[in-house]
N, C-alpha and C positions, 0 to 999 in steps of 0.2 A: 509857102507857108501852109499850115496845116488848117484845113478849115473850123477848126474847132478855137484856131486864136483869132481867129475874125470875130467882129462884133455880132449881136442878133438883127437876124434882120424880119420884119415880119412883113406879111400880104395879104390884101384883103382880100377875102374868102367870098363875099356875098350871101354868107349864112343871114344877116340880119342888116336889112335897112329900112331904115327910117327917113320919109323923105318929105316936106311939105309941099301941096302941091303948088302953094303960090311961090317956094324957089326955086321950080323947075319953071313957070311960066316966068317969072321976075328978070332969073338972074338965068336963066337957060342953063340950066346946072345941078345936077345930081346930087353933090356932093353940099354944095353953098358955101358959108365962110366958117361955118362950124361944124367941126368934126371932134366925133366922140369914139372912142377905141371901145371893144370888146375881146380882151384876150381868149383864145380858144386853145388847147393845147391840138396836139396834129391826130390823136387818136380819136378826136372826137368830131371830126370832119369829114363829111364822106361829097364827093362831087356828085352826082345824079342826074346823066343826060341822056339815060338810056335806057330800056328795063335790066340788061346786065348790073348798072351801077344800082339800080334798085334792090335787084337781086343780094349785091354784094354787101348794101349797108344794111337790109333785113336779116341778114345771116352776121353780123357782124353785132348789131342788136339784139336777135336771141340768144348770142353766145355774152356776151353782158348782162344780162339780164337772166342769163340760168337755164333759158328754154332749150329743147334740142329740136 
């Protein structure tokens, strides 16, 4: 099958968490029993583990935004 008739599938990104500290001591757990989504579409995600990926999401930025 063609991957376009598969369902979506999404992944968390790590752009955005919110954590309380008392359900990381509580429940030993990152995540807890409540989880809320933030749709991101893929262009607006850039990874950052290095000064290259730095590089690449500044340059990626001011061409978004007009700058040269």
């Amino acid at each position: 099958m063609p991957r376009q008739s598969y369902p979506d599938v999404y992944a968390q990104t790590g752009v955005l968490d919110c954590i309380r500290a008392k359900t990381i001591l509580e429940q030993k757990s990152t995540t807890g029993k409540k989880i809320a989504y933030f749709f991101m579409e893929t262009e607006d995600t850039v990874n950052i583990d290095n000064p290259l990926d730095f590089f690449v999401a500044e340059a990626l930025m001011n061409r978004r935004l007009g700058n040269k």
